[in-house]
Structure formats: C-alpha cells, structure tokens
N, C-alpha and C positions, 0 to 999 in steps of 0.2 A: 174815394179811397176804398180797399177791398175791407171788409170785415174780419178781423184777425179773432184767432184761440180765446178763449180767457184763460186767464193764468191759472186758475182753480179745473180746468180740462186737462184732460190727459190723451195722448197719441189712439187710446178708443174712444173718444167723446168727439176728436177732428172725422176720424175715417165715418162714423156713423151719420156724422151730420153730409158730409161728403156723399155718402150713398144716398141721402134722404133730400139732397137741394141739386140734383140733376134736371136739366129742363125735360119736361114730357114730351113726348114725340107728338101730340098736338097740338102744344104751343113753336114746335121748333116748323113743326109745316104750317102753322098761321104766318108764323112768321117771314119764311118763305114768302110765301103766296102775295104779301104784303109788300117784300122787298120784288117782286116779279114784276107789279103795278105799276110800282113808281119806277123801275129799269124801264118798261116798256113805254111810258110815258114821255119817258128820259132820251130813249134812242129812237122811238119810231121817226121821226124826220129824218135821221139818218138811211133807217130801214126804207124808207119811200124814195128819198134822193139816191141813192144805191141803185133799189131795183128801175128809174127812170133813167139814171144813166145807163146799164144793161141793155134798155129795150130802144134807146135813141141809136136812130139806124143813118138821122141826115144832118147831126150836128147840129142840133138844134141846140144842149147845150154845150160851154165849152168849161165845165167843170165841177167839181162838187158846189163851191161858191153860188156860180154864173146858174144851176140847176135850183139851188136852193130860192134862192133870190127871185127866182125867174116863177116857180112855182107859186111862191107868196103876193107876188105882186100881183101876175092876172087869177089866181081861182082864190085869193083869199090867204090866210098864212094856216087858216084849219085843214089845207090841203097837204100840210107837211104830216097830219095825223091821220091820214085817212087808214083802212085797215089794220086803225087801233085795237077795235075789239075783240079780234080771232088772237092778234098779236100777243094781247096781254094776255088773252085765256091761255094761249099756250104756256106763257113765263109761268101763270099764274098755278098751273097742275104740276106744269113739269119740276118747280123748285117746291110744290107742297110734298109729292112722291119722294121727292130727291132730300128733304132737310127731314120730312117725317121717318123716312125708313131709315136713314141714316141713326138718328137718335135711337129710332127700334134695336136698331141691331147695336148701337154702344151699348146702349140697357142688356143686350143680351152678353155682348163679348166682357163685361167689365167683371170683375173678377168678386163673387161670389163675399167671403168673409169681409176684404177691406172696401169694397165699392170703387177700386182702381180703376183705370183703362189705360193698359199697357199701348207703345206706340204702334204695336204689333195688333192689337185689337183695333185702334183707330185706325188703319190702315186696311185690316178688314172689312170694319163694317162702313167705310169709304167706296170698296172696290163692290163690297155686297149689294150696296145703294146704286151702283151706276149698273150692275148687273141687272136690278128691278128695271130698271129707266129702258135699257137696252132690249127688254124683253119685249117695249112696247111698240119700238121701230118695225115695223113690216112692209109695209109697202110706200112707205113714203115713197124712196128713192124712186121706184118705176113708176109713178106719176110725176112727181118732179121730173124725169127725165124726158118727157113726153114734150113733143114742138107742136106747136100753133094753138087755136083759139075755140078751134068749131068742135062740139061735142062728138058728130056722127064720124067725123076723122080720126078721134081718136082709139088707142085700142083699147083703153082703160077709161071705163065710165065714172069712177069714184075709187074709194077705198072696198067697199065690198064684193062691185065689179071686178078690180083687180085681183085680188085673194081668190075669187073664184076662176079666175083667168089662168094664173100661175098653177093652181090646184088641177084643171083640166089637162093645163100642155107639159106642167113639170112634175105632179106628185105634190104629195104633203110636203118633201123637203122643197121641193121651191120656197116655200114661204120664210126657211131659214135661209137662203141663199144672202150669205153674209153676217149670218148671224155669228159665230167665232170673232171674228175681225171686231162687229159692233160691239158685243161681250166684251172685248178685251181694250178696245177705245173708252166706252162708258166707264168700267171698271175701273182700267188705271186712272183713268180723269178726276173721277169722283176721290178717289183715293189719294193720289198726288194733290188735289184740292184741298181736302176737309183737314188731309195732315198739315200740309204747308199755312193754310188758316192758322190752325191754333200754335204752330211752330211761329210764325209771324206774331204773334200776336202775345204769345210769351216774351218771346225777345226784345220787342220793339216796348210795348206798352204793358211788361209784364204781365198782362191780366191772365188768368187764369181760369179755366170751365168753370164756372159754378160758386166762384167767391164774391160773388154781387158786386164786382166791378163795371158800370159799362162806361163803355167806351164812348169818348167821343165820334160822331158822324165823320169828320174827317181821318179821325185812325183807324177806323173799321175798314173805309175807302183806302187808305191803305193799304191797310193786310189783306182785303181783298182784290184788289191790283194784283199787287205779288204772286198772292196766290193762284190767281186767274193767269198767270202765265207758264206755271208749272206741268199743268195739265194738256195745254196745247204740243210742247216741245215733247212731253212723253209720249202723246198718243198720235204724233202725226201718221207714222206708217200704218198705225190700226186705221185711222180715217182712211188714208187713201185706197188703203185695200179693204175698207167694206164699204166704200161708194162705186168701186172699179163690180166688186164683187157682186152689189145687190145690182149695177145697172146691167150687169151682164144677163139674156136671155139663155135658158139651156133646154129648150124648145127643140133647136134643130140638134144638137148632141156638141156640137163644135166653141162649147165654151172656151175661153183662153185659158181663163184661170182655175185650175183643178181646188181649190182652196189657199186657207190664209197665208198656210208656209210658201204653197208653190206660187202662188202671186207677188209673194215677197219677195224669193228670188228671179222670180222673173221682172218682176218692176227692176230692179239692181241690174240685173246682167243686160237689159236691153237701153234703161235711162241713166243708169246710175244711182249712185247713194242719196243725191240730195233729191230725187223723185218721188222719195219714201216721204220728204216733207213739201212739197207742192200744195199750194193754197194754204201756208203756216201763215204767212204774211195777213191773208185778210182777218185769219181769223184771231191773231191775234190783234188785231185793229178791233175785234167785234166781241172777245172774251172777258179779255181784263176789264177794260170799262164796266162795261156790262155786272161781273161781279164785284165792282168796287161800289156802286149803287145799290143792288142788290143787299151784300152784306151791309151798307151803312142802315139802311132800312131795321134786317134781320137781327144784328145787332142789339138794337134799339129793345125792340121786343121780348128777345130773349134776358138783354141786360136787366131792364125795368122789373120780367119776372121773377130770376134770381133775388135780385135785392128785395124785393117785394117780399118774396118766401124766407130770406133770412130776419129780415126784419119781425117780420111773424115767428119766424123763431125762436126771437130772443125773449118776444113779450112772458 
C-alpha cells in the first residue's frame, strides 16, 4: 500500500517530503544495470537462434523451434547462451547511462519550490537521456554493415580503425554521419518510453514516483510492455533514416542522402510512407519484451528504496 499524509501535515509537509524521497540517479542506473542482466539472460537464446537462422544458407534449420531444438541437443542447451557476456555488458551500460541520466536530469527539470516534475519536464529529461545514449553511436553501423569473416578483407579493422578511416576520406563530420536521425530516434524513444512508464503505471496500478509503492514483477512487466511499444512506432522513420544514413559512404561525393529531411522525403517519394517504418516488425518482436523484464527487475529496486527511505522517514 502507498504511504499516505498524516492528518497533522499540511500541503508544505507533502511537497517537501516529495522533494526529499526521489530515487538518486545511482540507485535508478543500478538498477538499470541489474534489470539489463537478467533481460540478457532472459532473451540471449533468442538472440543466438535469430542470428543462426540469418547465417543458415542450406536449410539446415527449418524454424525458430526446429533451430532452437536442434542447437540444444547436439552442442548442449548452454549453447543457447553463448555471447552472453558482451551481450549483457552491453544491456548492462546501456540502461545504467539511460535510467542514471534520466533521473539526473528529473532532479534537474523538476521544479525548484515544490519538488514537482511537470509532464513537460518528464518528457524532457526522457528525450535528454536518449540524446546522452545517441551520442555514443558512431561507428557501430559501418562495421555492422561490413560482409564476410577474414580481417585483411575487411576495410574496417575495429572501432578505432574505423573512426580513423572516416576521418581520413570524409573529415571530422563523417563521424556524425547520421547523427541528427540517431539524436532524434534516441531522444523521442527515451521520451515516448519513461513518459508512457509512469503514465502506465498511474493508470493501471496507480502507483506513483516516489510513494513507496512497489509494484508487483508482473505489473512492472506490464507497463513496461506497453511502454516498450511506444517508442518503436514513434521513432521508426528516425531508425530507418539513420541506419540508411550512417551506412552510406561519402568518400566518393555521390551520397544519396543529403541529410535527415532529404532522406525522408526521398525514402516517401521513391518507397512510399510505410518504408519510413521497415524493420518495425522485428523490433518490436525484440523491444517490448525486452523492457517488460527489464523494468520488472528496475522496479524492484527502485521500489524497495523508496519504501526503505520512507520508512526511515517516519522513525
């Protein structure tokens, strides 16, 4: 049950306690980091059967099942985890940045006398979180996008290879090539997410920021479902035009895409409207999940400390 007023408080005794039982931005990125582990642990066999059916070229299997199945009987079923550890490191940085800075910046947007955070600040320091995140994308994409196996064939040796690569044949701004598009992908994502959370999470199981409620694991899974789907349907044309964007080479001068607007009408006038959402499907096969475990995890964490800090409150 949430902790309610005592009748002897008055409308300054709520708002101050309000200001004073906010989670810290290092308990909200532990707890991230925490909810990251168990996600990865959660989906890697997914993540391995996925990329083995991509790379089966003679039908060797004939479906996610017959792949799965097939994997566990002959190399063992710890074969469903393998490239666990890169896996979870990544969940595990990427949601501390993303739930840590987020909080930073509520602490900052939230309003001074009462300790509020208007929906207009949450929305903010949502879009501000995914702009941190976004800044860190660089080259992934052009080594992703690289084919076959042999190092000396390739034109991208690593990550620092690459950067130096781009920097020789396009200038410093090669390195942002695509940056606007990721900016505004990350941004609206994070934003459309952290809002739609706690909007879910009012609604459904009233709970409220910071009133030492926590949630049960399966209503967290919930609202984090829902919420995990918000973000996909907002930001698909940013995806596709800053994956179009960062794999484009601008070496030889004969880029397609001038930038984010002109990519966007040129995806439209040449594919059509629904080409702005291409690949919505997988991902959201791989989002929602994803953050409905996540959140069950983060929840937890967060909730425990709330209540914990009121509790000490009252002594």
């Amino acid at each position: 049950m949430a902790t309610t007023v005592s009748e002897g408080g008055g409308a300054g005794d709520e708002r101050g306690r309000r200001k004073g039982r906010t989670t810290p931005p290092h308990v909200r990125a532990l707890a991230g980091s925490l909810g990251g582990v168990v996600e990865a642990c959660c989906l890697q066999p997914i993540d391995v059967i996925k990329t083995r059916l991509q790379l089966d070229r003679t039908g060797t299997y004939r479906g996610i099942v017959h792949c799965g199945a097939t994997a566990a009987r002959t190399e063992g079923i710890r074969a469903l985890w393998k490239g666990l550890t890169p896996f979870a490191t990544h969940l595990t940085l990427k949601y501390a940045l993303r739930m840590g800075s987020n909080a930073l910046l509520q602490s900052a947007f939230k309003d001074p006398a009462t300790g509020d955070l208007s929906n207009h600040g949450r929305v903010a320091a949502g879009f501000g979180a995914g702009v941190l995140e976004a800044l860190l994308i660089v080259v992934k994409i052009r080594l992703q996008q690289q084919k076959g196996l042999r190092p000396e064939l390739l034109k991208y040796k690593g990550p620092v290879h690459c950067a130096r690569m781009i920097i020789r044949e396009e200038g410093i701004l090669g390195l942002w090539a695509g940056a606007a598009p990721t900016v505004m992908r990350n941004g609206t994502n994070q934003a459309a997410m952290f809002t739609a959370k706690n909007a879910f999470d009012v609604v459904l199981w009233k709970k409220h920021e910071g009133d030492g409620k926590v949630l049960r694991p399966w209503q967290s899974m919930i609202s984090g479902f829902l919420a995990g789907t918000a973000g996909p349907i907002c930001t698909g044309p940013f995806d596709v035009v800053k994956t179009r964007l960062m794999a484009q080479g601008r070496s030889g001068g004969d880029a397609k895409y001038k930038g984010m607007v002109h990519a966007i009408r040129t995806i439209f006038a040449e594919e059509g409207l629904l080409a702005l959402w291409k690949g919505l499907l997988p991902r959201l096969m791989r989002i929602p999940p994803g953050q409905a475990i996540m959140w069950a995890v983060a929840d937890q964490v967060t909730g425990l400390y709330e209540k914990s800090y009121l509790h000490r409150a009252h002594l």
